[in-house]
C-alpha positions as CSV (number, residue, x, y, z in Angstrom):
1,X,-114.0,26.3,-6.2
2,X,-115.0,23.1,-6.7
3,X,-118.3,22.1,-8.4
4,X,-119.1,19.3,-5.9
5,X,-118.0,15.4,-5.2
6,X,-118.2,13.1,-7.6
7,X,-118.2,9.6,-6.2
8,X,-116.9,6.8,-8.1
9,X,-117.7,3.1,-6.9
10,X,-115.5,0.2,-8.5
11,X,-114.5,-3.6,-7.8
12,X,-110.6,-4.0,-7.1
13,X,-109.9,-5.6,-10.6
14,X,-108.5,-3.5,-13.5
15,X,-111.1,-4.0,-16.0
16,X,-113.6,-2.1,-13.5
17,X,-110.9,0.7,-12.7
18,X,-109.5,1.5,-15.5
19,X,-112.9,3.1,-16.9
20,X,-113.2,5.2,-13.4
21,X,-109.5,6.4,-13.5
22,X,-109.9,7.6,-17.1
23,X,-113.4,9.4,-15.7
24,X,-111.7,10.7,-13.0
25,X,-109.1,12.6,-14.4
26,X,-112.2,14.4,-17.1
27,X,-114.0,15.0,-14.2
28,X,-111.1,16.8,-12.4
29,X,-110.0,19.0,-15.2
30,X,-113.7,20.1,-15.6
31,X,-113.9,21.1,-11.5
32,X,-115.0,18.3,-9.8
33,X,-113.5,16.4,-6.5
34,X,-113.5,13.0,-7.1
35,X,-113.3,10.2,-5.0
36,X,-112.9,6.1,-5.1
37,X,-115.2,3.8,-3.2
38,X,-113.8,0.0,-3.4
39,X,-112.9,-2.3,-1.5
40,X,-109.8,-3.7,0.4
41,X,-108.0,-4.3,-2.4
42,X,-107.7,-0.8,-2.9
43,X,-104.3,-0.5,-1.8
44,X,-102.9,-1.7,-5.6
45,X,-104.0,1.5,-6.9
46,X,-104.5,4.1,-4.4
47,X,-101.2,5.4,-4.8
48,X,-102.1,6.4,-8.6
49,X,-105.7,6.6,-8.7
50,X,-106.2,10.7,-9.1
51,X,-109.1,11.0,-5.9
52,X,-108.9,13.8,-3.4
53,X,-109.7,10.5,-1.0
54,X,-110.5,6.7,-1.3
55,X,-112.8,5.0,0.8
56,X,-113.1,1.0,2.1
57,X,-116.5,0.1,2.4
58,X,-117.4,-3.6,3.1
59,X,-118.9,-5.6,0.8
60,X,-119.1,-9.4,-0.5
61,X,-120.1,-11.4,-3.1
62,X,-122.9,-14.3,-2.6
63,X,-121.4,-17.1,-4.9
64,X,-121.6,-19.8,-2.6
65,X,-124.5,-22.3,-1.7
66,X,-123.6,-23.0,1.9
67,X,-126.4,-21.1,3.8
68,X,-123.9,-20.2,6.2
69,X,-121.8,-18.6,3.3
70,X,-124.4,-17.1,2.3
71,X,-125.4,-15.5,5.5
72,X,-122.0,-14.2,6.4
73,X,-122.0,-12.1,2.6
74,X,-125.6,-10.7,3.5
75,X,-124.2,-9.5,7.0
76,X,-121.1,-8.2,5.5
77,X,-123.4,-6.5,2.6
78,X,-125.7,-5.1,5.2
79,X,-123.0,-3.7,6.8
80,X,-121.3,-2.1,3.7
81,X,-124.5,-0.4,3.1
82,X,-124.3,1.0,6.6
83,X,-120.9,2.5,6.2
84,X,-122.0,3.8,2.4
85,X,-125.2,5.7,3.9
86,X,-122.6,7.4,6.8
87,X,-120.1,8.0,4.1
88,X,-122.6,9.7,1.5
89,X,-124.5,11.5,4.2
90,X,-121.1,13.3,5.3
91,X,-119.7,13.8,1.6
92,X,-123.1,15.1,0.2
93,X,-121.8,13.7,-3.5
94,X,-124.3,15.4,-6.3
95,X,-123.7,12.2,-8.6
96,X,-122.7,8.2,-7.0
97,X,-121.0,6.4,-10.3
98,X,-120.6,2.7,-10.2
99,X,-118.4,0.4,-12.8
100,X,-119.1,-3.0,-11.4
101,X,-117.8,-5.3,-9.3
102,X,-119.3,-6.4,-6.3
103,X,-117.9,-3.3,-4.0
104,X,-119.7,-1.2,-6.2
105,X,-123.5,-2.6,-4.6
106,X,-123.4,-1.2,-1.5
107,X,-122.4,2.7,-2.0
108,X,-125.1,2.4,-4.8
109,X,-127.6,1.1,-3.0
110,X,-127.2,3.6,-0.9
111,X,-127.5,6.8,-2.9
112,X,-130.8,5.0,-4.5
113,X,-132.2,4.7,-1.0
114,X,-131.0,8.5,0.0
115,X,-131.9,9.8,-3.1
116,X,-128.9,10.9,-4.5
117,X,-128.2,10.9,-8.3
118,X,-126.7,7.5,-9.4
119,X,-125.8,5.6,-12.5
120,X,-123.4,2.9,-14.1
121,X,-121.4,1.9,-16.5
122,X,-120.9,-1.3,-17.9
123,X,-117.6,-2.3,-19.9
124,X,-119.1,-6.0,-21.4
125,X,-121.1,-6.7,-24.1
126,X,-122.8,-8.7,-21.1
127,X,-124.0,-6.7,-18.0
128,X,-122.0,-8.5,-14.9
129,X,-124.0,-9.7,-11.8
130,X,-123.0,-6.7,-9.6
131,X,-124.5,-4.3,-12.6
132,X,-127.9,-6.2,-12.9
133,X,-128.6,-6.0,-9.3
134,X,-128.2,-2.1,-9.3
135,X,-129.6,-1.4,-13.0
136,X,-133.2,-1.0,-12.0
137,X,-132.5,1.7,-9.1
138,X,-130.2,4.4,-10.9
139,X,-131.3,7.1,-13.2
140,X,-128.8,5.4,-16.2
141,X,-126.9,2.6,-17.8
142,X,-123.8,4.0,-19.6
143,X,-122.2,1.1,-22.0
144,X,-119.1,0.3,-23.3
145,X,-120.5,-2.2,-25.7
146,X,-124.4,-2.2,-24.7
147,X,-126.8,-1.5,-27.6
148,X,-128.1,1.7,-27.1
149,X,-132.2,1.8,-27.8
150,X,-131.6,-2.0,-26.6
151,X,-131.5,-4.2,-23.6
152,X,-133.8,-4.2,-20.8
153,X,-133.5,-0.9,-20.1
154,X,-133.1,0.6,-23.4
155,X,-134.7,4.1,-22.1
156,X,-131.9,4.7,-20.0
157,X,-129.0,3.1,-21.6
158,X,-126.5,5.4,-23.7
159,X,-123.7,3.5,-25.6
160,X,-120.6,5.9,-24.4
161,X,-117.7,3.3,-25.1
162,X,-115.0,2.6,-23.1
163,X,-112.2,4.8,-21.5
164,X,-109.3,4.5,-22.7
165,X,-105.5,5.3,-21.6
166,X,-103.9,8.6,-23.1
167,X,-101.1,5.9,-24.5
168,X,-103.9,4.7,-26.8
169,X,-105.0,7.8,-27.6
170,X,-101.7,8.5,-29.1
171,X,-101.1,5.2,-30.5
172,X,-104.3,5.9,-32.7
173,X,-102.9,9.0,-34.2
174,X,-100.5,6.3,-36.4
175,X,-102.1,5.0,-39.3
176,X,-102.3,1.1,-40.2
177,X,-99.3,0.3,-42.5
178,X,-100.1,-2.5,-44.8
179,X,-97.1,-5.3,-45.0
180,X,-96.7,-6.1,-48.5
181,X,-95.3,-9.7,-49.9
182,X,-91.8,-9.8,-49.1
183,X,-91.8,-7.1,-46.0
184,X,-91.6,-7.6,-42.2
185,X,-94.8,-8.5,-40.6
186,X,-95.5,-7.3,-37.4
187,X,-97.8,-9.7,-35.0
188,X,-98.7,-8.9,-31.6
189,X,-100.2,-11.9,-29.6
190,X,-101.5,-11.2,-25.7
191,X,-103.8,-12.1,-22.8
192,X,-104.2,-12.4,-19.2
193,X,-102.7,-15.1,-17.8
194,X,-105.1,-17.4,-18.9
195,X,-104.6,-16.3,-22.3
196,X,-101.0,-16.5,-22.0
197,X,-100.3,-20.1,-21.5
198,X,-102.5,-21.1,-23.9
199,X,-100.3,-19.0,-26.6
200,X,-97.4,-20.1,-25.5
201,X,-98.0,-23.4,-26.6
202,X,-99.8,-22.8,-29.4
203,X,-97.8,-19.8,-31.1
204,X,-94.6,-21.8,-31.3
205,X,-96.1,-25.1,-33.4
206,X,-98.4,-22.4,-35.6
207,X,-94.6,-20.5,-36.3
208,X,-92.9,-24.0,-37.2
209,X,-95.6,-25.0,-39.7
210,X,-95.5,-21.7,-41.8
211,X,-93.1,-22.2,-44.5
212,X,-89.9,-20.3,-44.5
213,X,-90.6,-17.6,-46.7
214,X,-92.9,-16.3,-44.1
215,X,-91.9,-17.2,-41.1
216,X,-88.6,-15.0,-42.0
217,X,-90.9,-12.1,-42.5
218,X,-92.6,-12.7,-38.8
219,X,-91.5,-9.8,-35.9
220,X,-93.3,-11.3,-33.0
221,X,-94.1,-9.1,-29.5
222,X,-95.3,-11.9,-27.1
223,X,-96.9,-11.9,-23.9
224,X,-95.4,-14.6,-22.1
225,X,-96.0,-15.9,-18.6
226,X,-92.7,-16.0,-16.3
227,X,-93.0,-19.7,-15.9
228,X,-93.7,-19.6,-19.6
229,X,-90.3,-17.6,-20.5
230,X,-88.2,-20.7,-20.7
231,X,-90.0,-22.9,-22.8
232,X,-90.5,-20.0,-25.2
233,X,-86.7,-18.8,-25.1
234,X,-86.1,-22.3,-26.4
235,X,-88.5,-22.3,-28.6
236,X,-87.7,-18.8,-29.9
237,X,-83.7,-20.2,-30.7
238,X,-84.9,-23.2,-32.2
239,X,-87.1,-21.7,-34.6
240,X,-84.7,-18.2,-35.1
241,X,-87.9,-16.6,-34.6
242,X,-87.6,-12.4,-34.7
243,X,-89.7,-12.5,-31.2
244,X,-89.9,-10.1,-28.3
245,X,-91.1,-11.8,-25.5
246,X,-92.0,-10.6,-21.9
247,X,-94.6,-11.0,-19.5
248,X,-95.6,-7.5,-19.6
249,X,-94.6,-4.5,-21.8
250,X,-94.5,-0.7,-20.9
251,X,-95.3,0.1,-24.5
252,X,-97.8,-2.4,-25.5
253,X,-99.7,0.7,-27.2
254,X,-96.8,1.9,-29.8
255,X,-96.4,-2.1,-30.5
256,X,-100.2,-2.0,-31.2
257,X,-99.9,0.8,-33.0
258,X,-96.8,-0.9,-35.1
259,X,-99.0,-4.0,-35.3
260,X,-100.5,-5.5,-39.0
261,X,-102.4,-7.9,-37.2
262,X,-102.9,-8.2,-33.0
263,X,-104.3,-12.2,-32.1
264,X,-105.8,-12.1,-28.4
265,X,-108.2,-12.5,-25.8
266,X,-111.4,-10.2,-26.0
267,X,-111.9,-8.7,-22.9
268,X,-113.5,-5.0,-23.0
269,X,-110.8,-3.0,-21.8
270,X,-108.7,-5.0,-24.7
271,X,-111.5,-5.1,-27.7
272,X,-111.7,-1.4,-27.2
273,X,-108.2,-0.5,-27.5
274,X,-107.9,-2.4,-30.6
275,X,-110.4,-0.8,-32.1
276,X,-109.6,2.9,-30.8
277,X,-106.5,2.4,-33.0
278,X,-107.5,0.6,-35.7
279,X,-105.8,-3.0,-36.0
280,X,-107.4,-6.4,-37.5
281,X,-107.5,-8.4,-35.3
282,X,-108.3,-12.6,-34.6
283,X,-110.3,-12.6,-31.0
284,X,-110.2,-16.1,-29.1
285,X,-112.6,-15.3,-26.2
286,X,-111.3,-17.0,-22.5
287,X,-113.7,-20.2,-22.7
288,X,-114.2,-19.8,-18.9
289,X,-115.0,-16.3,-18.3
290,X,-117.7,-15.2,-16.7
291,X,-121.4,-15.1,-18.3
292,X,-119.5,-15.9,-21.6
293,X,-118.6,-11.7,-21.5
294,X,-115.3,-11.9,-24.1
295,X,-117.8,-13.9,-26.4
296,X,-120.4,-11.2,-26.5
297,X,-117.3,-8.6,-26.7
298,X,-115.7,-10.0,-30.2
299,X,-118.8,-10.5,-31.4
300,X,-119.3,-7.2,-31.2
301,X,-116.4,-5.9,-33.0
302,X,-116.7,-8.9,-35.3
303,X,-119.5,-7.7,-36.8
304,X,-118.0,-4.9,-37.6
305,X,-115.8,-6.5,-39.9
306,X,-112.6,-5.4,-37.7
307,X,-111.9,-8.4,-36.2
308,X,-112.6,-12.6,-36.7
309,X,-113.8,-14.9,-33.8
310,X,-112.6,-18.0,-33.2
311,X,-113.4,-20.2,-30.5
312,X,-110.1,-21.6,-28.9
313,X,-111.3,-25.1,-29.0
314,X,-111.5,-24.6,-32.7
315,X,-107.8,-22.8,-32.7
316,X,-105.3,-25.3,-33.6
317,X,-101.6,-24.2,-34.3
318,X,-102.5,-25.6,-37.7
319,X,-105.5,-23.4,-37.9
320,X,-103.2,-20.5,-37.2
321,X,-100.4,-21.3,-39.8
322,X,-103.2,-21.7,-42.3
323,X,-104.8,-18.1,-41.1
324,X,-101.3,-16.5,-41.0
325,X,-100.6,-17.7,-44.4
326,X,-103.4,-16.2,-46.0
327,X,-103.6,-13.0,-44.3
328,X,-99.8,-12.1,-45.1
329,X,-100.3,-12.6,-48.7
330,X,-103.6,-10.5,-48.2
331,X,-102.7,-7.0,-47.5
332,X,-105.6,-5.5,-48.9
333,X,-107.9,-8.1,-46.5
334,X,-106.0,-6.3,-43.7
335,X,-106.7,-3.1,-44.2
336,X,-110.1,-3.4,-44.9
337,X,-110.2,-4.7,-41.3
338,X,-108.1,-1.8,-39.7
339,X,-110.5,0.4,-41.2
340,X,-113.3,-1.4,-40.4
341,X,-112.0,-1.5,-36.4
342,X,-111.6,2.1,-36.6
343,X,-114.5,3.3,-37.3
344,X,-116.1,1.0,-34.4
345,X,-113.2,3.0,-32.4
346,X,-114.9,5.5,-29.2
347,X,-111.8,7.8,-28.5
348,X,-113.9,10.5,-27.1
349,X,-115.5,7.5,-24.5
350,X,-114.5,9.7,-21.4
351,X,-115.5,12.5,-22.6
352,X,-119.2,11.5,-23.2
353,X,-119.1,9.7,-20.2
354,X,-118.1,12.7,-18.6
355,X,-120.7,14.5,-20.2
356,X,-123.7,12.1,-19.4
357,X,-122.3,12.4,-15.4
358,X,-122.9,15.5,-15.3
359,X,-126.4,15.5,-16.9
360,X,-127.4,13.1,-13.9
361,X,-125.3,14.9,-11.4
362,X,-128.1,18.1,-12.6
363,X,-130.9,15.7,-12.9
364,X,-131.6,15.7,-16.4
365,X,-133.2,12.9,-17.5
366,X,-131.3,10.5,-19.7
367,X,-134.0,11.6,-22.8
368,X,-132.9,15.5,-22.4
369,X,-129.0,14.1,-22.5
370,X,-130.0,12.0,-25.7
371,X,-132.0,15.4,-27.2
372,X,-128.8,17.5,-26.4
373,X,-126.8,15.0,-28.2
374,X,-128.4,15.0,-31.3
């Protein structure tokens, strides 16, 4: 028998989830029905999401400063909330959970005005906009990088971590394997698709400039852009680089796991699995992204110790010859950061976000979860 509905609120974008799927499948092994709230792009994921049901609720984001922009977002808000009030009053769910985006705003404003048992979780460093619009009405604020004690809200806020896949889990079992002078080197070098094209055309100049010695140690697994795979074929030949390059890769944890040192973007869903396994790693936050969240991310692993920031405008492929040159000689260096990542690792994130959902869901306060913790 079940022990009730859980309902889980999240924006159509993989960063907001990835986090719910990981929650939902705790949440079903300990008894509970779950189901997805989002929007219309829904359809990407329904078909693997583990909810008994998913359910499109309207909703819109106010970015725009034409008033009649504007007005057409509040309508279609006003609307979503509508739909999330029917849909809560039928399911009767004993906990709403939200993980940002703007689809999450209207099904959680609605179980704050209809009393039901609500919080969030945020995956940035950086609360997003949908987030800090709902963080004042629910009962708490789970983080996967928030300072817990800290914030505005710092007496409902519980650092929990991020989710993360099984893969990663399992990646993390392998220990880091320092590469001595002399042996293969194993570098892994992703991001979106952003992130991408700006290592395509840095990665190839940095390889050239590194003298032979170590360039011959170099095994390379690259995320390339399809419109990117050309140009880095060529480059790849030209250079008899030992490079795997692709735009995606099924088992992008084992070659993390394989990694001596990961260069990437620093997104949460990214800085988390990096540190879940244990990898040094150089983070070059996307200049653009919103409220400067990948900053705030790296940062935080950064001080750490298990990972260095650099800014991409200060990145030069002559910046990364000179960092790859001294970190390949450095072994030692290395492993001081794998350790230091690792112990910044969550693994058991779903697990105490599970936890803390069912402390709301039985209207404990956030202060008797924090007791039973300790």
């Amino acid at each position: 028998m079940s022990k009730g509905i859980v309902l889980l609120a999240a924006g159509g974008t993989g960063g907001h989830v990835f986090p719910a799927e990981a929650l939902a499948y705790k949440l079903k092994d300990r008894g509970y029905s779950v189901h997805l709230v989002t929007d219309s792009r829904a359809e990407r994921y329904a078909g693997k999401f583990p909810a008994d049901e998913i359910h499109v609720v309207p909703s819109a984001t106010i970015g725009s400063k034409s008033p009649v922009a504007v007005t057409r977002s509040l309508w279609t808000l006003w609307s979503g909330m509508r739909a999330a009030k029917k849909l809560i009053a039928r399911l009767k769910p004993v906990v709403v959970v939200g993980f940002g985006g703007y689809p999450t705003v209207p099904p959680l404003m609605a179980a704050t005005r209809l009393g039901v048992p609500s919080m969030i979780h945020e995956q940035n460093a950086v609360m997003g906009r949908a987030n800090k619009v709902l963080a004042s009405r629910v009962q708490a604020i789970a983080g996967g990088f928030l300072p817990e004690g800290g914030g505005q809200f710092p007496d409902k806020t519980v650092t929990t971590g991020n989710p993360v896949r099984p893969a990663i889990i399992e990646a993390a079992k392998v220990p880091y394997s320092s590469s001595n002078p002399g042996e293969p080197f194993n570098l892994v070098v992703f991001g979106g698709s952003q992130g991408a094209q700006y290592f395509s055309h840095a990665m190839p100049t940095a390889i050239s400039l590194l003298e032979d010695g170590l360039r011959d140690r170099l095994r390379i697994t690259q995320q390339v852009r399809p419109e990117d795979m050309g140009m880095m074929s060529t480059c790849v030949a030209q250079l008899k680089m030992a490079a795997d390059t692709a735009p995606f890769f099924t088992d992008m944890a084992e070659r993390l796991a394989a990694a001596h040192l990961v260069i990437c973007r620093s997104g949460a869903s990214t800085v988390s699995e990096i540190s879940v396994i244990g990898r040094p790693a150089i983070l070059v936050p996307y200049p653009h992204a919103l409220d400067h969240d990948q900053a705030a991310n790296a940062a935080a692993l950064a001080a750490t110790g298990g990972a260095k920031v650099i800014p991409q405008a200060e990145l030069s492929p002559e910046k990364i010859a000179s960092i790859l040159t001294h970190v390949m000689n450095d072994p030692e260096k290395l492993a001081r950061m794998a350790a230091a990542a690792k112990q910044a690792g969550k693994p058991d994130a779903a697990n105490l976000l599970a936890d803390m959902v069912e402390a709301i869901a039985a209207r404990r306060t956030i202060a008797e979860f924090k007791g039973k913790r300790a």
